[in-house]
C-alpha positions as CSV (number, residue, x, y, z in Angstrom):
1,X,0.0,0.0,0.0
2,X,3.0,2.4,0.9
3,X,4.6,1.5,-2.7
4,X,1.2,2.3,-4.4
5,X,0.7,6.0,-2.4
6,X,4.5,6.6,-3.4
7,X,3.8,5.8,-6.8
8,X,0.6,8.4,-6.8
9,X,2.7,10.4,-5.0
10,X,5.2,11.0,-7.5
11,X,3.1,11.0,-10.3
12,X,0.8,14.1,-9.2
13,X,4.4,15.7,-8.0
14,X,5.7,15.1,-11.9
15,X,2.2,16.8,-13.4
16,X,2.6,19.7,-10.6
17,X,6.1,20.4,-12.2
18,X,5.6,19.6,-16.1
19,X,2.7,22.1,-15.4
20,X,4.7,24.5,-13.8
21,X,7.4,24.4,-16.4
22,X,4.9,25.2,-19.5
23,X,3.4,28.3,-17.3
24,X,7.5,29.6,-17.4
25,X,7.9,32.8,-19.2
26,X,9.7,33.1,-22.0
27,X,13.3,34.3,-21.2
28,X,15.5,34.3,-24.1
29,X,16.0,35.6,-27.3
30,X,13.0,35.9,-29.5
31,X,14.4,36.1,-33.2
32,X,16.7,33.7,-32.4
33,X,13.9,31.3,-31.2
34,X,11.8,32.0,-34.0
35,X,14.6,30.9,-36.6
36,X,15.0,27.6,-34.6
37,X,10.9,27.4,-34.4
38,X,10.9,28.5,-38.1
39,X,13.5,25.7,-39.2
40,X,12.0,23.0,-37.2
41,X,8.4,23.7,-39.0
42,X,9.8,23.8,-42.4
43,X,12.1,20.4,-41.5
44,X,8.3,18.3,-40.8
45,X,9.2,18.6,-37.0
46,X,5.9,20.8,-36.1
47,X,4.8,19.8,-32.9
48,X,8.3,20.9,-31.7
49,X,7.9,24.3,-33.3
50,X,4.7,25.0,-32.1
51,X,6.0,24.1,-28.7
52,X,9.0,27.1,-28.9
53,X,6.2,29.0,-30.7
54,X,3.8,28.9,-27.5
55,X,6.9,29.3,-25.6
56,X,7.7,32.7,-27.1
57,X,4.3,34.2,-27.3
58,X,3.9,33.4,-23.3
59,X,5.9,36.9,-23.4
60,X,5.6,38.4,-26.8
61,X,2.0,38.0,-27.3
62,X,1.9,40.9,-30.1
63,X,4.9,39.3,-32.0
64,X,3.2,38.9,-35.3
65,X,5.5,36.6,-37.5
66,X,6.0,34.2,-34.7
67,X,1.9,33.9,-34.5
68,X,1.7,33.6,-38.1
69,X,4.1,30.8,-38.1
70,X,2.3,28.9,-35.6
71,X,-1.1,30.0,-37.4
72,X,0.4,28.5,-40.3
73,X,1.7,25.2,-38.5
74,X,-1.9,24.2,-37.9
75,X,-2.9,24.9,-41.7
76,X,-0.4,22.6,-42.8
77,X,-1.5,19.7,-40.5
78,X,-5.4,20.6,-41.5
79,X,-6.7,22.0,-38.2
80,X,-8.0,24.8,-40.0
81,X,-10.1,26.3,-37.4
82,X,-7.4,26.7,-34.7
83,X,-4.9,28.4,-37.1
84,X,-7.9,30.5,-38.0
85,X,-8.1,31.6,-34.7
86,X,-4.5,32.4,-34.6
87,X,-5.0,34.6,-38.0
88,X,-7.8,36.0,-36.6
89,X,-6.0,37.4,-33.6
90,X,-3.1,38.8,-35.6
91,X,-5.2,40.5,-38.5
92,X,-7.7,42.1,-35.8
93,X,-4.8,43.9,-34.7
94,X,-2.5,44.2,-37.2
95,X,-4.9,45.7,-40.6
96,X,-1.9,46.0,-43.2
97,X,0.0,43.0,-42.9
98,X,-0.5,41.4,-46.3
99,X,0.8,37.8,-45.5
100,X,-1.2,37.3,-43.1
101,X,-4.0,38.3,-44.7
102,X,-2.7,35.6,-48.0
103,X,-2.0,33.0,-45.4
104,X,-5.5,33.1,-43.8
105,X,-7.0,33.1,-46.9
106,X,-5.1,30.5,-47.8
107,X,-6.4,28.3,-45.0
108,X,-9.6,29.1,-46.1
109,X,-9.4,27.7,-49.8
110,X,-7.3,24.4,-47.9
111,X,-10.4,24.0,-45.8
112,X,-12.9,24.4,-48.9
113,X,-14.5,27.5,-46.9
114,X,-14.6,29.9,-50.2
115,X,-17.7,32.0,-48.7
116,X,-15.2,32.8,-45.6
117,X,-12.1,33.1,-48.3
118,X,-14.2,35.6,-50.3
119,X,-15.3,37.4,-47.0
120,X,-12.0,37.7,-46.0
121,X,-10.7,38.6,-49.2
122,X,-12.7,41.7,-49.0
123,X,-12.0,42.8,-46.1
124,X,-8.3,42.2,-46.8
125,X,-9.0,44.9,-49.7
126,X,-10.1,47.2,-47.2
127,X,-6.9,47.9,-46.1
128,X,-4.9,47.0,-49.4
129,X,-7.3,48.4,-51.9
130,X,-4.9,47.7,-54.7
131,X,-3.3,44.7,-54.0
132,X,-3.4,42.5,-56.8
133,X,-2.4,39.8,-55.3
134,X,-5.5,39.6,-53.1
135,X,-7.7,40.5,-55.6
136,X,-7.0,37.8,-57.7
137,X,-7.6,35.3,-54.6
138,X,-11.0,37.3,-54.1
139,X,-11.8,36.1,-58.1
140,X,-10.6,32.6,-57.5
141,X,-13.0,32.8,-54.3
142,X,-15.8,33.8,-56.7
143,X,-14.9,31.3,-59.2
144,X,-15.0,28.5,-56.7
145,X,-18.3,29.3,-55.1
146,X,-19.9,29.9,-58.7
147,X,-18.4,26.4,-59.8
148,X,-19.4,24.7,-56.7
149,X,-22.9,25.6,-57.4
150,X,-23.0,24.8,-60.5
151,X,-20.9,21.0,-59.9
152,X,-18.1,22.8,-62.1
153,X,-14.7,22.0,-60.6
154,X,-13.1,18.4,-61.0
155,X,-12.3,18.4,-57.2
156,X,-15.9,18.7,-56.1
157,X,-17.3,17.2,-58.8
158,X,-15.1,13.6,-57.9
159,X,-17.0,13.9,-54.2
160,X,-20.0,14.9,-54.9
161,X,-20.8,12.4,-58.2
162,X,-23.6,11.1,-56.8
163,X,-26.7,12.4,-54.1
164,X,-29.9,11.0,-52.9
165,X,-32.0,13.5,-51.3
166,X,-35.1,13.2,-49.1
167,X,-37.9,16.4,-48.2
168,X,-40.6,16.5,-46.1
169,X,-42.8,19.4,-45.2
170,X,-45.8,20.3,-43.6
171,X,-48.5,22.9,-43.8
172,X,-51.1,23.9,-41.2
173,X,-53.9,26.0,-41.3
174,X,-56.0,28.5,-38.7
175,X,-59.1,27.7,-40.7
176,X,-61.0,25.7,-43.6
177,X,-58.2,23.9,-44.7
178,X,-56.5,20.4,-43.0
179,X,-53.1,19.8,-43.1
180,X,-51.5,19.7,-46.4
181,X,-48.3,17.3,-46.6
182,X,-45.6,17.2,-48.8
183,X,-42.6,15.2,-49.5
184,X,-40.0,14.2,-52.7
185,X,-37.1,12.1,-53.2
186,X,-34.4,12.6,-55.5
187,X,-31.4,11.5,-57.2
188,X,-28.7,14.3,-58.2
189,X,-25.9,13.0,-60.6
190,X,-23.0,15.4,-61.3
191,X,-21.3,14.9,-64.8
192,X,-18.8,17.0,-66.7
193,X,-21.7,18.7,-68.6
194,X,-23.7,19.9,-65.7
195,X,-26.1,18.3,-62.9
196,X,-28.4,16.2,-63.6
197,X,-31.6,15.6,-60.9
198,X,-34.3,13.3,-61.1
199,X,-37.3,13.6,-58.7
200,X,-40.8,12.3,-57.3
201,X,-42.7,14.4,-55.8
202,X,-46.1,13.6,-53.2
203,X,-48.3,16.0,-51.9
204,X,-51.9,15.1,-50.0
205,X,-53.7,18.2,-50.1
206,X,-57.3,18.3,-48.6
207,X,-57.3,14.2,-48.5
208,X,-56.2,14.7,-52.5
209,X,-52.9,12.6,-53.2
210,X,-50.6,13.0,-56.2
211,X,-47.6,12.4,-57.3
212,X,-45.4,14.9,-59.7
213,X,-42.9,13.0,-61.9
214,X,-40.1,15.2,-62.9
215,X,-36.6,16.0,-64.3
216,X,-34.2,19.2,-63.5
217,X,-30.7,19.9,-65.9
218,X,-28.2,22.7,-65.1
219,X,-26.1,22.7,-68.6
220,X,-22.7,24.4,-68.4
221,X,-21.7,26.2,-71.0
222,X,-18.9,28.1,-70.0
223,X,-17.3,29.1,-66.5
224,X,-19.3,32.4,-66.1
225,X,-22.4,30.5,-68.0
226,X,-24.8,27.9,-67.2
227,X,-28.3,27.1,-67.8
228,X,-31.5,25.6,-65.8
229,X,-33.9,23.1,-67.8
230,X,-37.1,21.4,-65.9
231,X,-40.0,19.0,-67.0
232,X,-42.4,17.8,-65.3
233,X,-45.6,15.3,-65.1
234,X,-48.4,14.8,-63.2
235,X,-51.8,12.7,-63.9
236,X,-53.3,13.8,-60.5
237,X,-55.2,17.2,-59.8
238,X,-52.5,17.8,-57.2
239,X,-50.2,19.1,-59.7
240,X,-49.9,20.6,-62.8
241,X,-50.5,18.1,-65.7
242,X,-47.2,19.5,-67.4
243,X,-44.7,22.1,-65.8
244,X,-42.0,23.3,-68.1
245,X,-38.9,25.8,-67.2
246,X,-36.1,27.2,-68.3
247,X,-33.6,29.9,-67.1
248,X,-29.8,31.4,-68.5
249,X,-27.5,32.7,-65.5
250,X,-24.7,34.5,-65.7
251,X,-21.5,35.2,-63.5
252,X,-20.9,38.7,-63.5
253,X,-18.0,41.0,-62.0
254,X,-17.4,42.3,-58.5
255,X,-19.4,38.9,-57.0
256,X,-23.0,39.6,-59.0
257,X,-25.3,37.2,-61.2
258,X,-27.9,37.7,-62.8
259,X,-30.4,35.1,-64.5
260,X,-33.6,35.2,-66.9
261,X,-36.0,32.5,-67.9
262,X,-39.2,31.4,-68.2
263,X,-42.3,28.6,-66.5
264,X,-45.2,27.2,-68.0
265,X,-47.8,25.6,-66.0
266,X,-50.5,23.6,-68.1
267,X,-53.4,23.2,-65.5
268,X,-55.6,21.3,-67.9
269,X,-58.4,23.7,-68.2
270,X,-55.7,26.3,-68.2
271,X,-52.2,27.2,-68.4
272,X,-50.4,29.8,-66.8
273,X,-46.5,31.6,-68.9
274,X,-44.7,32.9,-66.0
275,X,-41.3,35.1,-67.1
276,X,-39.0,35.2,-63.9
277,X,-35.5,36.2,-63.5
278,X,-33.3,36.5,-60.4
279,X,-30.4,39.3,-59.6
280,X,-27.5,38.0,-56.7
281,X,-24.9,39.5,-54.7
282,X,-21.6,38.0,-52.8
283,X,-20.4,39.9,-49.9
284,X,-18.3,38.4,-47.8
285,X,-20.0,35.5,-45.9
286,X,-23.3,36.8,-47.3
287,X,-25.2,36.0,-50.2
288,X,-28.6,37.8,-51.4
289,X,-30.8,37.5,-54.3
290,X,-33.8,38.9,-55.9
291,X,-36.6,36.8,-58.3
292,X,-39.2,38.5,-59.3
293,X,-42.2,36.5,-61.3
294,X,-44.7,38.3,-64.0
295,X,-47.6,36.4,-64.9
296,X,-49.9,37.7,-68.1
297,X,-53.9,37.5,-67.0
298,X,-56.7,39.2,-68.6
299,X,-58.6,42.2,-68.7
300,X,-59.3,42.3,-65.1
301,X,-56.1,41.2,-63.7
302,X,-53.9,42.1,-66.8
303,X,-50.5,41.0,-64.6
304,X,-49.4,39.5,-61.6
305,X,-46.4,40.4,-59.8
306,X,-45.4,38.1,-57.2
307,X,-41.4,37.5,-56.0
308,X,-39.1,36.8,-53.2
309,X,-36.0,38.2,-51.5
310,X,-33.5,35.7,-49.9
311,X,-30.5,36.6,-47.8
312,X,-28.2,34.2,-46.7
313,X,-25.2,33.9,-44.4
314,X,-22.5,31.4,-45.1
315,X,-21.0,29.6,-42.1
316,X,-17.8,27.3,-42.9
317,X,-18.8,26.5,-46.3
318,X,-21.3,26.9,-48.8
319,X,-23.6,23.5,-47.8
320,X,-23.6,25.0,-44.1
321,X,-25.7,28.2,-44.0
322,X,-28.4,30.1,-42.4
323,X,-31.5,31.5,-44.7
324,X,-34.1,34.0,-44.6
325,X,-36.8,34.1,-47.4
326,X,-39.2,37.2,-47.8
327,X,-42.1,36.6,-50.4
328,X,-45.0,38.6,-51.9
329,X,-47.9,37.1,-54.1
330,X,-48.8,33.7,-54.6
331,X,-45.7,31.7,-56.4
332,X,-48.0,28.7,-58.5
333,X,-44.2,27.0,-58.8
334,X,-44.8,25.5,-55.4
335,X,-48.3,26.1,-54.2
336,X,-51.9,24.7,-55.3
337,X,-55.2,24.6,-53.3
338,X,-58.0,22.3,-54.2
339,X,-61.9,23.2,-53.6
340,X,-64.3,20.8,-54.4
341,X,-62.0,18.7,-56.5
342,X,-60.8,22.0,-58.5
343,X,-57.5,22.9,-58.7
344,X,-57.5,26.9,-58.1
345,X,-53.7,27.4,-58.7
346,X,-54.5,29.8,-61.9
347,X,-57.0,31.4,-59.7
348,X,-54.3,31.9,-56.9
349,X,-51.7,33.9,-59.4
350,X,-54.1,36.7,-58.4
351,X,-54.8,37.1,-55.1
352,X,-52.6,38.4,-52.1
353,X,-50.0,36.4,-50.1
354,X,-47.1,37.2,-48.0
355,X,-44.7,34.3,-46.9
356,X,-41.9,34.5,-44.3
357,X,-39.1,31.4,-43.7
358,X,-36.2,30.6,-41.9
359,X,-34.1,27.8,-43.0
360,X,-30.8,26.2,-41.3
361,X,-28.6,23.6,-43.6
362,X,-25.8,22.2,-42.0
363,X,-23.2,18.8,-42.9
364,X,-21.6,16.1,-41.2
365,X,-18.9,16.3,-40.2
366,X,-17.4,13.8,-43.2
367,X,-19.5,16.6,-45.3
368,X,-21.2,13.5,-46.8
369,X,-23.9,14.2,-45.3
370,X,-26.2,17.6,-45.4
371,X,-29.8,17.9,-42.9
372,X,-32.0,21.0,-43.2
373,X,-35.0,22.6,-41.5
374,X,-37.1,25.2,-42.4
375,X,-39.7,27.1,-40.5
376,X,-41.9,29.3,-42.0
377,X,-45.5,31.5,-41.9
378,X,-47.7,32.5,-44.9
379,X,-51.1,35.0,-44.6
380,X,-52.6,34.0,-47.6
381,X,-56.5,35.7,-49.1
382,X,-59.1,33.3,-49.8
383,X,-59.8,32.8,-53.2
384,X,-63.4,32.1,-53.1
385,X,-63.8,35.3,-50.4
386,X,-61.4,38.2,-51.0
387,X,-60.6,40.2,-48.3
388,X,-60.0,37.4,-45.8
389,X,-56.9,36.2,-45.2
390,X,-55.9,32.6,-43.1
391,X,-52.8,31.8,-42.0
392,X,-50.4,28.7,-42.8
393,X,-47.3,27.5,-40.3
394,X,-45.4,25.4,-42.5
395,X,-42.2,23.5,-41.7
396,X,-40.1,20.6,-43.3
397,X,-36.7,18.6,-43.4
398,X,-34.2,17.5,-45.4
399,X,-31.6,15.1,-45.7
400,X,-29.0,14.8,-48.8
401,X,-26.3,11.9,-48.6
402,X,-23.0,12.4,-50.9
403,X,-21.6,9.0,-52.0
């Protein structure tokens, strides 16, 4: 028993002095250190720089290039978020100092974070307006986020090949209506010309079922250009009979796109032309966009103007993100009531709506896998008695598997 306290003993005496021995000060020679640090990182040996690293900065907290080093230690062996901590400490202090700025960018593009490599970018530009080194890593920023979008880079593209995706949603009423449900499952396959996505999509709406058979394309035809191509087919009053779109978007300079194109909704005793368009925005972390739709009608209602407003803020990459969506007017892309087994979608295109959601995507943390949730309220007017409104609480998730 005597041996076994000893033994304790010495061991909690040996923590008390390793302990006290990494608390020591720093009393030395700091450049002279830093070259030793400096030549041990660049040897392979970085746990031992990063050890005299720590031990320098115990005293010479502010001593940039020593910070930067160790910053830069943990980029190398992929712990991205520490070093970016370390950057972050240095560059909110220090506004001017170029390679740091490069180096936590960098990190950024080695951690496939281009929203936060873009942010940082311009705020790099900020202080070094005319840096051309930095702007060209805000452009290859852009490029990247554009091209992961669209399934355009070779790297992404050999991850992300294949996805199976599965929705579910929910809507629910303050009056008249019951529950409507909704839900789809889809395949995404990414090829050299573009996405490809195959989906079925079930809705039971007012104790109506249907299913929607249908088929999206995003065509690349450059690296600033790509396209949007959809079909789709339902035999069931819960859909259209025949849903056809179409849309050209465009990269354009200084982080902005800009997209036209066209829906057609065949309703069977009527159809619906719908011209849309949508205008985006990069800056820094955030993304915003605009997408108006204008819908011909008649003499009485000679057009409809319905759109929505998203905002979006990127969190370490651009499948992990936090959404808010603002719409006006009733969108017939993703809403149909029935009322004694009539489909009043072409009826809805003119009457009032406002919709409000919040949705939160985040991945795993192999970034195979992706889960979603959205939360959202809609006052919509009654068709058949304008000038009351109900109101709708909807809310849905997601899951997307990479493979």
């Amino acid at each position: 028993m005597m041996n076994f306290r000893k033994i304790i003993s010495g061991i909690l005496l040996l923590s008390v002095m390793i302990g006290s021995a990494q608390n020591i000060a720093f009393e030395g020679d700091p450049d002279a250190s830093f070259k030793t640090a400096r030549t041990l990182a660049f040897s392979g040996n970085r746990v031992e720089a990063r050890d005299t690293l720590h031990h320098i900065l115990t005293k010479y907290p502010e001593y940039a290039d020593v910070r930067n080093l160790l910053a830069k230690t943990y980029s190398w062996d992929g712990d991205y978020h520490q070093a970016r901590l370390e950057f972050n400490k240095i560059t909110s202090a220090e506004r001017n100092n170029k390679e740091v700025w490069v180096a936590a960018i960098n990190n950024e593009f080695y951690a496939k974070n281009y929203a936060t490599a873009l942010g940082l970018s311009n705020k790099a530009l900020r202080y070094l307006e005319d840096d051309e080194e930095l702007k060209a890593m805000k452009e290859k920023a852009q490029a990247y986020i554009y091209a992961v979008a669209s399934g355009d880079t070779a790297e992404e593209a050999k991850k992300t090949l294949n996805a199976f995706r599965v929705d579910n949603a929910i809507d629910v009423f303050d009056a008249i209506f019951d529950p409507v449900f909704y839900g789809s499952l889809s395949y995404e396959r990414v090829t050299k010309f573009g996405k490809v996505i195959p989906r079925i999509n079930y809705s039971n709406r007012l104790e109506i079922t249907g299913v929607q058979y249908e088929i999206d394309a995003y065509p690349i035809f450059s690296e600033k250009v790509y396209g949007y191509v959809n079909y789709g087919y339902s035999d069931d009053l819960t859909f259209p009979n025949h849903r056809i779109g179409a849309e050209l978007y465009t990269n354009l300079p200084k982080a902005l796109e800009a997209s036209a194109g066209v829906r057609y909704l065949d309703f069977r005793a009527s159809t619906a032309l719908v011209f849309t368009g949508s205008f985006g925005m990069y800056k820094g972390d955030y993304y915003f966009s605009l997408r108006p739709y204008l819908t011909p009608g008649n003499e009485a209602d000679p057009l409809n103007l319905s759109g929505l407003l998203l905002a979006r803020k990127y969190l370490k990459d651009a499948n992990n993100y936090l959404e808010v969506n603002l719409g006006y007017g009733f969108n017939s892309e993703i809403q149909q009531f029935i009322v004694d087994n009539t489909l009043l979608s072409e009826s809805l295109l003119f009457v009032e709506s406002q919709q409000f959601t919040i949705r939160y995507q985040f991945s795993s943390k192999s970034g195979e896998g992706i889960y979603g949730v959205n939360l959202g309220v809609t006052r919509q007017e009654l068709v058949f008695e304008p000038g009351r409104f109900l109101l709708a609480v909807s809310g849905g998730l997601n899951y997307q598997f990479k493979f």
